[in-house]
N, C-alpha and C positions, 0 to 999 in steps of 0.2 A: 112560584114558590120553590120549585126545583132545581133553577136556577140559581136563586139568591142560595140553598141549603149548598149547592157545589159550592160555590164563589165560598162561602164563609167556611166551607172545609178546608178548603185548598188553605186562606187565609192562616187557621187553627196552623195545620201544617207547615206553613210556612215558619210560622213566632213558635214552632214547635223547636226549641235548640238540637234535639239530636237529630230529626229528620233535617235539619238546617245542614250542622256536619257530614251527617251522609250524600247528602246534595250535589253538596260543595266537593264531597271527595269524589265523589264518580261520574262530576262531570270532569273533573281538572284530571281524570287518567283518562275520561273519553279525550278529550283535550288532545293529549298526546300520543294515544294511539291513533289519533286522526292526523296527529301532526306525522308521527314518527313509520305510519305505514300506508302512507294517501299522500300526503301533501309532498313528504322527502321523497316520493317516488317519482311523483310529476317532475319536481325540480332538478333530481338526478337523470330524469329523461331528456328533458332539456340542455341543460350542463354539458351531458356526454354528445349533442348534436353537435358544441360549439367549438369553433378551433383553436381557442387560450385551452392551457395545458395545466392554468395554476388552478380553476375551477376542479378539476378532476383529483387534483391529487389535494382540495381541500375536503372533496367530497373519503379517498383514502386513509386521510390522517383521523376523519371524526369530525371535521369541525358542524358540520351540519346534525348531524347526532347531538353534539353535547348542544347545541343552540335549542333542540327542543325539547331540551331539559327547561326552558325558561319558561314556555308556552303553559306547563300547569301553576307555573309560581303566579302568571300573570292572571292566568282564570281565578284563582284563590283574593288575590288581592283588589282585585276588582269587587270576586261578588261578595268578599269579608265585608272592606271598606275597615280594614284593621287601624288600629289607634298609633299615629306614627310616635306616640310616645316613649322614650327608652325605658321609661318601665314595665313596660309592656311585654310581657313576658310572650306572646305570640311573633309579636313585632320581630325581637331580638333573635326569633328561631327564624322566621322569614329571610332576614335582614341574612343571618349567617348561612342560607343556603344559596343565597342569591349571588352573596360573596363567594362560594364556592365551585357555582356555577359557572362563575364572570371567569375564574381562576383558571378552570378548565379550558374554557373557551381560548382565551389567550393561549396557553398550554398550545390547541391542536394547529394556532394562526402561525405559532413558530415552529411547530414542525412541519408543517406545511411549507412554512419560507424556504426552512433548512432544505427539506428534498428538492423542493423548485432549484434551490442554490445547486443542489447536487447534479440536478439533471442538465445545468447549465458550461459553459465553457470552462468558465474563471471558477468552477471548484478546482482545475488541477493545479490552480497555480495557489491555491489559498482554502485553506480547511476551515471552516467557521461553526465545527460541531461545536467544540469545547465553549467558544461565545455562546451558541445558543443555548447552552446548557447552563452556562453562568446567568445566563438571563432566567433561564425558568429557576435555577434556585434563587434569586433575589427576589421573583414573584409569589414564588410560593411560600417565602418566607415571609411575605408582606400580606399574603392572605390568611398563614395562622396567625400575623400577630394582629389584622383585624378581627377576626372569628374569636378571636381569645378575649378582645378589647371588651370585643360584642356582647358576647355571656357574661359575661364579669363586670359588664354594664361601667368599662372606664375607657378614655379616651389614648387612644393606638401610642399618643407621644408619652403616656404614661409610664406606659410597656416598652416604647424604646431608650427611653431616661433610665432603666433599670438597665439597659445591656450595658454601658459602660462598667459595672461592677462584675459584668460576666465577661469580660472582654479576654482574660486570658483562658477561660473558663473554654471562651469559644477556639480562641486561638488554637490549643489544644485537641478540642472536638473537631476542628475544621483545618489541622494541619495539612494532612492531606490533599484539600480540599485548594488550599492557597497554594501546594506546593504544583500542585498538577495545573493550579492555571497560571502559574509563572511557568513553566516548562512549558504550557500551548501556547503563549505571548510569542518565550525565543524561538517555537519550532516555525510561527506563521513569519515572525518578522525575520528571521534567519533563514527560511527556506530551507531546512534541513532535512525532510522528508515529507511527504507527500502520499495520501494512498494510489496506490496504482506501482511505487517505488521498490525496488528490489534491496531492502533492506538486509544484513547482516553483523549479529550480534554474536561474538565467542561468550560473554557470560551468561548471557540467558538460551545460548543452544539455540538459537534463531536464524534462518535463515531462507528467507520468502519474502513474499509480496504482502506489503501493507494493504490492510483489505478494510480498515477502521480506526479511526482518530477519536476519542472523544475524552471527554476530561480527565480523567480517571486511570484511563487504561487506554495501549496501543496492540492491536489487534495484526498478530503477521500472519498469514498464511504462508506454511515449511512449503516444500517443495512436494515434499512426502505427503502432502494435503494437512496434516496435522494443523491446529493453532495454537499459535504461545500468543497469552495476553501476557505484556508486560504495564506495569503501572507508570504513566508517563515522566514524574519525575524520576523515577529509578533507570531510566532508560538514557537519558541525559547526566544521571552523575556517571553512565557509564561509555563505553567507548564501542561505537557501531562504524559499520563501513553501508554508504549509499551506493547502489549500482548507477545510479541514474547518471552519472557524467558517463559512462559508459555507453549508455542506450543514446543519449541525447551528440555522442561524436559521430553516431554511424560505425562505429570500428572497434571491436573486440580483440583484445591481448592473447596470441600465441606462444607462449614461452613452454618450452619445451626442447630435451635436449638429448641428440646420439650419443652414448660412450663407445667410441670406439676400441677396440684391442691395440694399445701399444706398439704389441709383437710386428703386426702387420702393415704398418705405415714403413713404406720405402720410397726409392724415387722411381719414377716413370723412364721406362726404355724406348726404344724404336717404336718398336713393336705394341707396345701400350697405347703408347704415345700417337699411334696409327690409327688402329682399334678403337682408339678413345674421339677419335676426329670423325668417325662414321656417326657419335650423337649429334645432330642438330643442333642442340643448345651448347653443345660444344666447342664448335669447328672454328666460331670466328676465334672464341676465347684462344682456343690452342695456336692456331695460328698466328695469332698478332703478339700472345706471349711467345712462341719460338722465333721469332722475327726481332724481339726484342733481346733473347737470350743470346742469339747468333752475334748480335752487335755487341753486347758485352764480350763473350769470349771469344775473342778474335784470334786464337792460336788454333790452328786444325790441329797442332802435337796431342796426342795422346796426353793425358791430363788426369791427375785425381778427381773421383768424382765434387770432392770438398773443395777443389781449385777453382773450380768454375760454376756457372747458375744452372741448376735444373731444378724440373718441375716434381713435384710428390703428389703422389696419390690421394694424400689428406686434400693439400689443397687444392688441387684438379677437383674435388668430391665437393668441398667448401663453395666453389666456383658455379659444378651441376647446381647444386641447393638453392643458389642465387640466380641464378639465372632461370630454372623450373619455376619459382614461385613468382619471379618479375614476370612470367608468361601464364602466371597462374590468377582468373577471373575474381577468381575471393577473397583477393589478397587487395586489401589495398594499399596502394604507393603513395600518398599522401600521409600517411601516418610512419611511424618508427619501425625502418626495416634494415633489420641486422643478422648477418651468420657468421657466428664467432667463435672463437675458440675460449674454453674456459683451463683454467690449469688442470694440468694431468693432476689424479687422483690414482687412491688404489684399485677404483671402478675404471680407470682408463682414461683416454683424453676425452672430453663431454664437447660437443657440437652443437652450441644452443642458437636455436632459431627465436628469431625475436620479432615479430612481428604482427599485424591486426588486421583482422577478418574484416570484410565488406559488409557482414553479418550478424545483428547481436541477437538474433534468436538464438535461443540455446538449443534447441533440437538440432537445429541446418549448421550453427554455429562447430557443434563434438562431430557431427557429422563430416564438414569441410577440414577438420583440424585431423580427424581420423581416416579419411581419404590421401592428405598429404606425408603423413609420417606410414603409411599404408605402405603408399610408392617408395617413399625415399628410403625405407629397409629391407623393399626387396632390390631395391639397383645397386645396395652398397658392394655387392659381390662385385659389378661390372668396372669397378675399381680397383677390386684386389686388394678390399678392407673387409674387416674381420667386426663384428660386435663381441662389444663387451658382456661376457656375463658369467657369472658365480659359479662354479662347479655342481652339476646334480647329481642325482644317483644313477643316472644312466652315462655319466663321461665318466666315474668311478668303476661303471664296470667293465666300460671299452678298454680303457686304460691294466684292468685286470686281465682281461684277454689277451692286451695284446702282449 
């Protein structure tokens, strides 16, 4: 008898509707907290023993989280036994979370790809944020206009038969939106920059390493650590300089130039001419140029200096410069090496060295370029050249003195 009174409680219980509902709820959150702090645990244990790298970083992005978001919708539908009718008003709330769910789900499978992609080779040669980001908005715009179909109990091509009347409506809303993914099209198929790229912009005050691509917005990191987001098609109607052919020749650009004082440029004597043969990097130059000068002027008579070839001090000094740097490790000789003379100015005659570092670090890079112009303006003296430079307040008052 005691038996049968349990059994027919339970029963009561059971066709009881709100003890049904409560049932139903607290098992479908047991559900999930069994999935969500038991089961994802074992499996994340697992995952992290194993040596693919795409498990790990699907376990990072969520995708395993939002999946046990399904595990209460599945206990609910099971112990409902809900009416797959569409006017079924339980149904159509089911139906749109399930949609939602799916939404997400996809959502965390492509960022998941995305970083896989990122942590791979061929992201530097090819950016695929702004695609993948085009792809979750055309999904998540197919999952409101399911969810909307859903409640409003009408079929999704209903909803998309009315966009063509909003077509400029959207155009409008979404200029932006098409402009920035034409501008990620030309930046992937034109190769024009790349993060990791030493990007520089004069309009938007930019000048740093691309550290982020994505639809919308180009992300540089200054130098200065700062960041400029610029908006990707405004960065294309405007005009940037890329470092990267720079990085990618092995050889950095030295242009830099001495003015020297006018006043002090003469021609070399004996005696200079002697003095100047004890540099090493000098000796053969002097010699096989005075071997050549001797041949030209073939009269020992006493002579105007302007009758005959001699050598100047500029270009004895022109000559050190070129021959220091052909013996100098950081320079390389395969690339454009020049020491020239540019026209005199009211700054003096200017001595521009033209030439590219071995090195395109920029620390080692100012460092090598500030070592070589270091030496070559303390030896201008051993020439018996003069630098150029502006009068200060202390030549105004020697000059007072004397």
């Amino acid at each position: 008898m005691l038996m049968e009174y349990i059994i027919e409680y339970f029963v009561q219980l059971y066709t009881n509707q709100y003890f049904f509902v409560l049932a139903v709820s607290l098992l479908a959150i047991s559900s999930y907290l069994i999935m969500r702090f038991f089961v994802l645990k074992v499996i994340f244990r697992f995952l992290n023993m194993t040596s693919n790298k795409f498990d790990d970083i699907l376990i990072t992005t969520g995708f395993f989280n939002r999946l046990s978001f399904a595990v209460p919708l599945i206990v609910v539908y099971v112990m409902t036994d809900i009416d797959n009718s569409p006017q079924n008003l339980s149904y159509r709330i089911f139906f749109v979370l399930f949609v939602v769910i799916m939404g997400t789900i996809i959502n965390s499978v492509l960022n998941a790809f995305n970083q896989s992609y990122l942590n791979s080779k061929y992201s530097k040669r090819l950016n695929i944020k702004s695609y993948i980001q085009i792809i979750k908005l055309i999904i998540n715009g197919l999952v409101f206009i399911i969810v909307v179909a859903i409640l409003i109990n009408k079929s999704p091509f209903y909803l998309l038969s009315g966009l063509g009347a909003l077509t400029a409506v959207l155009m409008l809303v979404f200029k932006d939106t098409i402009l920035s993914f034409i501008s990620s099209v030309q930046i992937s198929s034109n190769d024009l920059f790349k993060v990791g790229d030493w990007l520089e912009t004069e309009e938007f005050k930019a000048d740093g390493e691309v550290v982020d691509i994505a639809l919308h917005t180009i992300k540089i990191q200054n130098w200065d650590k700062t960041v400029t987001v610029i908006p990707t098609h405004k960065l294309l109607d405007s005009s940037f300089k890329n470092w990267r052919g720079m990085t990618d020749s092995g050889g950095r650009r030295i242009k830099r130039s001495i003015n020297i004082d006018l006043n002090s440029i003469k021609f070399l004597n004996e005696d200079m001419i002697e003095r100047l043969k004890k540099i090493d990097l000098l000796s053969d130059y002097l010699n096989n140029k005075m071997i050549e000068i001797k041949k030209y002027n073939k009269s020992d008579a006493e002579r105007s200096l302007l009758n005959v070839r001699n050598l100047t001090n500029i270009g004895t000094y022109r000559a050190y410069i070129r021959e220091y740097l052909n013996n100098n490790s950081n320079i390389s000789k395969d690339m454009t090496f020049l020491i020239r003379q540019l026209p005199p100015s009211k700054n003096g005659l200017p001595i521009e060295i033209y030439v590219f570092s071995n090195n395109t670090n920029w620390v080692e890079y100012e460092s090598i370029q500030s070592d070589i112009f270091d030496y070559l303006l303390a030896s201008i003296n051993q020439f018996d050249l003069k630098l150029f430079q502006n009068p200060t307040g202390s030549d105004f008052n020697k000059s007072n003195i004397a």
